[in-house]
N, C-alpha and C positions, 0 to 999 in steps of 0.2 A: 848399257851398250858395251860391245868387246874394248877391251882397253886400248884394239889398232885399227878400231872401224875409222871410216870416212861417211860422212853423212851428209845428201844433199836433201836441199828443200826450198822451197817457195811457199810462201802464202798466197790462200784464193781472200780475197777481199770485195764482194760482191758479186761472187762469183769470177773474178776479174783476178790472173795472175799479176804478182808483184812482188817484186823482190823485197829483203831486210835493209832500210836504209841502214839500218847499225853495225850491219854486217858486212864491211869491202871486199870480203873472198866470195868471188864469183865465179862459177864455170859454166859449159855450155852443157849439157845435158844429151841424151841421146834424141830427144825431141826436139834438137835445137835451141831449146827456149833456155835462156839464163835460168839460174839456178843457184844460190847461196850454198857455202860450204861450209862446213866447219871440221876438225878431227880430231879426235881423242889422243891421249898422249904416247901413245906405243904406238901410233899410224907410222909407218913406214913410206915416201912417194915412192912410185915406180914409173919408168921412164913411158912405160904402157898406156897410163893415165893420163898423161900431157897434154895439153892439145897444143896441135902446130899448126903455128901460123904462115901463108906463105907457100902452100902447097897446092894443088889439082885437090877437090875434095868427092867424094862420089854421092849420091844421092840414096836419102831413105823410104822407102815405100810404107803407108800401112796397107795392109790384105786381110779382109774378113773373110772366109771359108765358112760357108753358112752346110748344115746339115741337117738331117733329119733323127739321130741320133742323141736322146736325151742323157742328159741334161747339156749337154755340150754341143748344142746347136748351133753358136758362133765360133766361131776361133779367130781371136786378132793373131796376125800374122805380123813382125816387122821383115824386109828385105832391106837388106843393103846390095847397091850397085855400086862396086866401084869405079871409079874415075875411067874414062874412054872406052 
């Protein structure tokens, strides 16, 4: 791994997410779903990363775009909408 990477992760456990009880650094993920963290020693935070708590949050969409175009006949799409 890069010596400033950030790396998340969850375990599937019968098919069933689950977080690392060993692991108390948690965050939310862009899926929403909790997510264990961990970071290598050169990681730098950036205030970008954070999440805040305490604010209007906007809502995220998935979008399949289905085509006839091989081999790329699906396309997952995410949207985000912001707040109001």
């Amino acid at each position: 791994m890069p010596s400033d990477a950030l790396l998340e992760y969850r375990f599937l456990v019968d098919g069933k997410p689950q977080l690392d009880g060993r692991n108390p650094n948690v965050t939310p993920n862009f899926e929403f779903r909790d997510r264990n963290f961990l970071t290598m020693p050169n990681f730098v935070a950036s205030a970008h990363t954070k999440a805040r708590y305490g604010i209007d949050k906007g809502t995220t969409s998935r979008l399949v775009f289905k085509t006839n175009t091989a081999p790329f006949t699906d396309h997952l799409v995410w949207v985000y909408t912001p707040y109001g």
